[in-house]
N, C-alpha and C positions, 0 to 999 in steps of 0.2 A: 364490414366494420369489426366485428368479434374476431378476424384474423390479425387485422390489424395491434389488436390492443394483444393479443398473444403473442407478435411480434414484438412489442414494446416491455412484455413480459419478461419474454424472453435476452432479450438484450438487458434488461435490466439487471436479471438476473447474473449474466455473462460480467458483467461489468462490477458486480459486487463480489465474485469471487474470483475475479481476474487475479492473476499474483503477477509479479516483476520481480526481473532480477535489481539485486545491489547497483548495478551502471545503470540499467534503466530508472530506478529510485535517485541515484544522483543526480542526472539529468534535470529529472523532473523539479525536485527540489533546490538545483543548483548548489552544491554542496555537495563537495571532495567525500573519497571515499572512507579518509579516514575520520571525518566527523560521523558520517552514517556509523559506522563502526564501532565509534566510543559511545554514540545514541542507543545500540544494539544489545551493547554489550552492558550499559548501565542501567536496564530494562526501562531507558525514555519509551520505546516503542517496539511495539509487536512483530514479530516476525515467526515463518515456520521453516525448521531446519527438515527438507528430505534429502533424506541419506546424506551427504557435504554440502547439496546444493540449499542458500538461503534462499527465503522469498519472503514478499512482502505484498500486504493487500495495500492499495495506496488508500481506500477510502480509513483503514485503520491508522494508518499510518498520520493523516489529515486530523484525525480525531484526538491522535494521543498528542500532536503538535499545537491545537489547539488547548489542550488544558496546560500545556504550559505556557501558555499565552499571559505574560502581562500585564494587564492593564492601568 
C-alpha cells in the first residue's frame, strides 16, 4: 500500500512540473499560435524561456485562464 501512494506521489509530482511546448499548448487549448503568443507576450500567462526554447506548465497556464474568467 505505502508503494502504492509513492507511486501516486510520484506522478503527481511528474505532472505538476511537466512543461509543454507552444504546439503542444495550442493543441490542447485549441487556439492558433498566434493568440498563444499575444496571451505571452501581454503577461495573460506564465511561461519559462530556456535558452530560445518556451514552455509552459499547463496547470499554470489553467489557472492564469481562469482569473480571466467572466462571469
Amino acid at each position: 500500500m505505502a508503494a502504492s501512494g509513492m507511486n501516486e506521489q510520484t506522478s503527481s509530482l511528474r505532472n505538476e512540473l511537466e512543461l509543454v511546448t507552444e504546439a503542444e499548448l495550442t493543441k490542447h487549448l485549441k487556439v492558433c499560435r498566434r493568440q498563444l503568443y499575444s496571451w505571452r507576450v501581454r503577461g495573460f500567462i506564465p511561461y519559462f524561456k530556456i535558452g530560445r526554447a518556451v514552455r509552459f506548465r499547463v496547470a499554470d497556464v489553467a489557472e492564469a485562464l481562469e482569473r480571466m474568467r467572466i462571469e
